[in-house]
N, C-alpha and C positions, 0 to 999 in steps of 0.2 A: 518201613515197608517189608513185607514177608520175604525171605525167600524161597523160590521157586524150586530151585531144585530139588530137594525133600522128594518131592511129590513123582519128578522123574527119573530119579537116580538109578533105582531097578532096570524101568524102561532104557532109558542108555545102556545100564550094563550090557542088557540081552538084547542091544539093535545090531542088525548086520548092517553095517554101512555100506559093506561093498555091495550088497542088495538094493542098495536106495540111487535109480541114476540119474531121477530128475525130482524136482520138487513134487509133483504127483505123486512120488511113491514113500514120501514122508509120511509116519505112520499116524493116523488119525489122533492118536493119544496126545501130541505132539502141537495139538491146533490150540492156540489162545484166542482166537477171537479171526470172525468174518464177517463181512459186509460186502453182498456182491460180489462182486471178480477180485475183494482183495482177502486175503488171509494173511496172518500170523501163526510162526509156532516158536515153539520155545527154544530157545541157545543156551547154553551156562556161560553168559556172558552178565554174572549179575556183581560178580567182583568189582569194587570201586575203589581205587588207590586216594584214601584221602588223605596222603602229602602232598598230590599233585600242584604242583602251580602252576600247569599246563595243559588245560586238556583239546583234545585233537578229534574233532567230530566229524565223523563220515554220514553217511546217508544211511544204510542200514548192513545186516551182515547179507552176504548174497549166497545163494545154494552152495557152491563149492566152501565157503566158509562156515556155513554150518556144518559141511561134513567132517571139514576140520576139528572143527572144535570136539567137535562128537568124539571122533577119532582121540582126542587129547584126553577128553575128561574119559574115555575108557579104560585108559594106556595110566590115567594118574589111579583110577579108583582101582586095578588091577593090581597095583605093586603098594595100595594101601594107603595113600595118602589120605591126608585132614578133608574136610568138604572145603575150607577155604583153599587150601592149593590148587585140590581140582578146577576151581574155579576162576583161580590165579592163572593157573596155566591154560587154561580153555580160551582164556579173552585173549591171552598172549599170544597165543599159538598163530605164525604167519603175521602178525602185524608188523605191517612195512617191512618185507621183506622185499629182499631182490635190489633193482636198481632204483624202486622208488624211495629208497631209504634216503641216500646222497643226496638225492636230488631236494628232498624234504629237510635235511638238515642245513642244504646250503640254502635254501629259500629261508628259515626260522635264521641264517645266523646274518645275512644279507639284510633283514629289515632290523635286527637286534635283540633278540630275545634272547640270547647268552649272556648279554650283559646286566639284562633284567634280573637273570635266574642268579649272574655270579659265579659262570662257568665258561672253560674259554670256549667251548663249542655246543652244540647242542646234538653232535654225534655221540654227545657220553651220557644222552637222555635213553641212549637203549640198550645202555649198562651200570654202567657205575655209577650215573644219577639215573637209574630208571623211577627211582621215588619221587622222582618232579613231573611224571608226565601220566596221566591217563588217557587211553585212548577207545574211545566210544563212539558212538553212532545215534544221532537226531533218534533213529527207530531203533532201538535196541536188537528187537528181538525180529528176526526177517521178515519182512513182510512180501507176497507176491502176488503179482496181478496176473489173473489170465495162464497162472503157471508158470510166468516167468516174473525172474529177478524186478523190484521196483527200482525203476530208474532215476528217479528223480521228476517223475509227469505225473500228475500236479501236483506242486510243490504243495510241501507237507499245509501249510496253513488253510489250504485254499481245500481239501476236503478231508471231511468230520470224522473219519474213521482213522486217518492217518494221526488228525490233531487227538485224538483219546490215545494213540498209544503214543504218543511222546509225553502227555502229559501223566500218563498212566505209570510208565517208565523213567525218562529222559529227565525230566520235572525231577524224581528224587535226587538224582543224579547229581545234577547243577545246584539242588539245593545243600548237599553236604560238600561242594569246591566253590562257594560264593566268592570267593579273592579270587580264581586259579584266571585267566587268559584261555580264551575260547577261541581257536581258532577252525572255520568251518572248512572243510572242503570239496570247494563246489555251491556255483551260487545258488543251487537249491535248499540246501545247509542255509547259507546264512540268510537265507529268506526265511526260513525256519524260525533262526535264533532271532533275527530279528523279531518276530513276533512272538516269541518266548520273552524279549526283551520289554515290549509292550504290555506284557501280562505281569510285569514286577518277578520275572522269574530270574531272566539273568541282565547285569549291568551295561548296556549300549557299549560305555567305553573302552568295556573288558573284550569285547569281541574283534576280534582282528580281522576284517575282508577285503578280498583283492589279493589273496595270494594264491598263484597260479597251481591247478590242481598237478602233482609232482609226478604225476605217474608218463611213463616212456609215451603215450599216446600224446602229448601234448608236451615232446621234448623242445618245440621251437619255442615256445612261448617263457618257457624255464629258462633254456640259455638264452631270450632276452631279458627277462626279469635280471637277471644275473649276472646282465653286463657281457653275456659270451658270445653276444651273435650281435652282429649292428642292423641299425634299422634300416640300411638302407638294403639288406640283404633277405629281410621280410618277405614270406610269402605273403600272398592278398587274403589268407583266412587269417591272418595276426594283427591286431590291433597295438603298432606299437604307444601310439598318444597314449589307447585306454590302460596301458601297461606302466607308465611311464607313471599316470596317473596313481596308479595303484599305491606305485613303490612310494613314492613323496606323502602318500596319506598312512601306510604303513608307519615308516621312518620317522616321519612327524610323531606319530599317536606311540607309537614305542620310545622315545625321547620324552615323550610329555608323562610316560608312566615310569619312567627311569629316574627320572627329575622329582616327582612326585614319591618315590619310594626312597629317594638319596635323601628329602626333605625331610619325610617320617622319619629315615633312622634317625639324621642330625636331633630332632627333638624327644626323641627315646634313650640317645645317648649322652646328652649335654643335661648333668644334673642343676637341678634349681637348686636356689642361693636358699640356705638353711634359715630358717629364721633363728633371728637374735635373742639370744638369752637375756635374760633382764636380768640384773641383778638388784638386789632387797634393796629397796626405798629408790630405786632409780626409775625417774620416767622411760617409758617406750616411746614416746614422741621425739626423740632425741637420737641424733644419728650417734652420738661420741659416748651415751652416757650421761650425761653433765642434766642434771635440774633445772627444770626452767626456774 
């Protein structure tokens, strides 16, 4: 797939971002595709880590995060960096920051995914292993409705303008991390991926759902996932059964791909028995040697 950026790099250079304070004032130039009340425009979010054995999908980038980015690929292209950097650092820029970091890493290390990866935590995914994890978004490239941020209404399958840019985008994506573990967040995501799934695009088992989306706004449901709040302390908006539910089909499906990859290596590392030399005038139908 081509990349994009080429085509915008100038227009970045010379955008004022501090000019831009709502998506309305995103510069025309900037527009990838419309349909009605929805539009797309462009991010340099086109960087793809293919080490990943993790990738981590959001729903799409939203206003404030494009201006991030903007802000990032100016700040790399100013002091001369590669277009891959720029690109590198533009996706980078703000992801999982703040307190939804923690909270994201105890939920991946709670159903098991550090021992999938073969690392004691999955807090060292956003350093010293950051080569095990990409993180992306169903819609790549922002999409809004009406002017504002898309939410997640209606989910991405269910209309044809959303389902073109994920397969326009999203689609390449998943096809250069076929092994990697898809986790969605937010069951609009993995209503998504599930029909991504159904298109032979990514593998049902590889996708991870039911884990509770990690941001401060939905800190109750986190510290029950996690064992830190009991249920009998629940407010009436928390479902602790459908939570409960979650973690056991997580932990199952993490265990059954743990097991499945300890299996792979045993028969990758356990060499086959050589076959036997014959020696001159001696039958091979003989285990010893000896002539019949």
């Amino acid at each position: 797939m081509d990349i994009l950026f080429d085509r915008y790099a100038d227009a970045i250079r010379a955008l004022d971002v501090t000019g831009i304070a709502a998506p309305a004032d995103i510069p025309e130039h900037f527009l990838l595709a419309h349909a009605g009340r929805y539009r797309s425009y462009y991010i340099p979010f086109e960087s793809v880590n293919r080490t990943a054995r993790v990738v981590v999908v959001g729903i799409s980038p939203g206003f404030v995060q494009w201006k991030n980015a903007m802000r990032e690929a100016q700040r790399q292209m100013a002091q001369g960096s590669t277009r891959d950097e720029v690109l590198r650092a533009a996706r980078q820029a703000g992801a999982f920051s703040g307190a939804i970091r923690p909270n994201f890493v105890a939920l991946l290390d709670a159903i098991g995914v550090q021992r999938w990866l073969g690392i004691a935590s999955c807090a060292t995914l956003f350093n010293a292993d950051a080569s095990l994890v990409h993180i992306g978004a169903i819609l790549r490239h922002p999409v809004f409705v009406d002017g504002k941020n898309y939410s997640g209404t209606p989910a991405m399958p269910r209309h044809a303008f959303l389902r073109d840019e994920t397969l326009r985008y999203f689609a390449h994506e998943a096809a250069m991390l076929p092994d990697a573990l898809y986790i969605p967040m937010g069951a609009s995501v993995g209503e998504g991926m599930d029909w991504l799934a159904a298109q032979g695009i990514l593998t049902a088992s590889r996708i991870l759902h039911g884990l509770p989306h990690p941001s401060g706004a939905n800190a109750e449901r986190v510290a029950y996932f996690l064992g830190r709040k009991e249920r009998s302390a629940l407010s009436s908006k928390t479902n602790g059964a459908q939570l409960d539910a979650a973690r056991q089909v997580l932990q199952a499906q993490m265990a059954d791909l743990i097991e499945g990859q300890r299996i792979s290596s045993s028969k990758v590392s356990t060499p086959s028995t050589p076959p036997r030399t014959r020696s001159p005038g001696l039958s091979a139908a003989t285990p010893d040697g000896v002539p019949e």
